[in-house]
C-alpha positions, 0 to 999 in steps of 0.5 A: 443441733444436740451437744453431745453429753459426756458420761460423768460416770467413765473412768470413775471406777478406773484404778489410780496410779502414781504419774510415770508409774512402769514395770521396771527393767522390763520397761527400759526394754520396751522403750529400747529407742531411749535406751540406744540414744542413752547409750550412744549419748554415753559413748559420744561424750566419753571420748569427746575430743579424743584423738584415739576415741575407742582405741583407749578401749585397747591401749589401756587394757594392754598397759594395764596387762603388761604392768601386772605381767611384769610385776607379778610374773616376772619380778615375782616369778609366778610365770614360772609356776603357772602355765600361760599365766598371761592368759590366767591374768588377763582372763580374770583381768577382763571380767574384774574390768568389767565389773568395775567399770560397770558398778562404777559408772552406773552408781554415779549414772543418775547423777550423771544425766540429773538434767535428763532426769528433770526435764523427761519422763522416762523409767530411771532404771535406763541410766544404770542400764545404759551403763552395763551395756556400755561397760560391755561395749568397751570391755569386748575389746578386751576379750578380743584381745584375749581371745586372739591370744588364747587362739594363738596359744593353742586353744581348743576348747570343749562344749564344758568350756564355752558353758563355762565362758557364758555362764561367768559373763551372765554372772557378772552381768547380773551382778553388775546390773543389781548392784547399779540399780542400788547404789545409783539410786543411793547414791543421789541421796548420800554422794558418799557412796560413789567414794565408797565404790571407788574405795570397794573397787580397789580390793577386786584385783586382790579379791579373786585369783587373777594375780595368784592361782586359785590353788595356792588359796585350796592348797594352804592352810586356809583351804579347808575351813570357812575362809575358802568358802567364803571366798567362793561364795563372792560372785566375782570370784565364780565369775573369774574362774569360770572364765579360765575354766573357758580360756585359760584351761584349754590352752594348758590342758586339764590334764597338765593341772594340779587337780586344786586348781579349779575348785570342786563342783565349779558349775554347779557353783556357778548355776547357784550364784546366777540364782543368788544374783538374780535374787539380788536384781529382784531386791535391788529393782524392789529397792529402786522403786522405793527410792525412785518417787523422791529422786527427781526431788533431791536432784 
């Protein structure tokens, strides 16, 4: 009976590559079954043990609402001066959560799951993902919320509105997406950094108009040098007005407006940033990859 002989000579010439070696984001994709176990591991734990579970999703966007609302437009005033300025506030109020919750559950999510990250090999790049998609999950309350109120109010919006909305929520998400790619894996080298994103979060509700129009900036002193531009060259700002121009714009009227209210060229501004925020995604992924080979290590 022959033995079968193996040709020494197969796989010799076959490229090598580093174990676990994959194509980043697009392999999280691939693997979308770890992705939806990532995410419903995150959500189960979130509210383990919680009586209300998501309703916190409700209750704590409305507390927070009603106490800048009260703040700010009652005891300040600006009610006055800004029509429906709680849909002005709560617009800007639902994408700054958004973008918060989102950079910073993701810079401490490979922290998080470091167990899961000894023990299976998978692309690491899903922990912060996992955490976008479950920052959009608890943020959709949120807009339903808004949007109920909008609807309430008269909203009618135009084909330019809804291009508005969907172009701000691809903005941020992109945005949001790139800067957890970085800082989680930063942050596993140097724990400082998810202090230093609680620390950048505090300035976001005074960074965009939300809590004071977007005219009071373009109509002051500071309105035509370099500081107006540089406040518009902040995503999340964009990303702010574009949702008013969404919803907050149709229930007053663009007529009814002062023409400073929006800046000039706003969707133009907005396809630029999504350009620039993809730009950066690609730099954060190229980042990841450099850093990826020596997380497990200093886990």
């Amino acid at each position: 009976m022959s033995t079968p002989t193996v040709d020494s000579s197969q796989g010799a010439d076959a490229p090598l590559a580093p174990p676990g070696a994959h194509a980043g984001l697009v392999d999280v994709f691939r693997r979308r079954y770890l992705l939806r176990l990532l995410v419903r591991k995150e959500i189960q734990a979130r509210y383990q043990a919680s009586v209300l579970g998501l309703l916190w999703s409700y209750v704590q966007p409305l507390v927070r609402f009603m106490m800048y609302f009260f703040v700010i437009g009652v005891v300040l005033g600006l009610h006055k001066n800004i029509p429906n300025f709680a849909i002005h506030m709560f617009a800007g109020i639902v994408v700054v959560n958004y973008f918060t919750e989102t950079f910073t559950s993701g810079t401490r999510a490979i922290v998080r799951n470091k167990a899961i990250v000894r023990k299976m090999a998978m692309p690491r790049e899903m922990f912060p993902v996992a955490a976008v998609i479950v920052s959009a999950i608890h943020t959709f309350p949120q807009l339903l919320i808004l949007f109920v109120a909008c609807v309430s109010v008269g909203w009618s919006p135009d084909p330019a509105a809804i291009l508005a909305g969907l172009l701000g929520v691809a903005i941020i998400t992109v945005f949001g997406t790139a800067l957890a790619l970085l800082f989680s894996a930063m942050n596993v080298f140097f724990r400082d950094f998810q202090n230093i994103v609680a620390t950048l979060t505090i300035f976001t509700h005074w960074a965009v108009p939300m809590l004071y129009p977007y005219s009071r900036l373009a109509t002051s002193s500071l309105g035509d040098g370099w500081f107006i531009q540089l406040y518009l060259a902040n995503p999340l700002t964009v990303a702010v007005l574009l949702m008013q121009r969404c919803l907050w714009v149709p229930t007053v009227g663009a007529a009814a407006l002062p023409p400073e209210s929006m800046p000039d060229h706003l969707f133009a501004r907005g396809f630029i940033m999504l350009g620039a925020v993809l730009v950066a995604l690609v730099l954060a992924q190229l980042a990841f990859t450099r850093l990826e080979t020596k997380i497990a290590e200093r886990l």
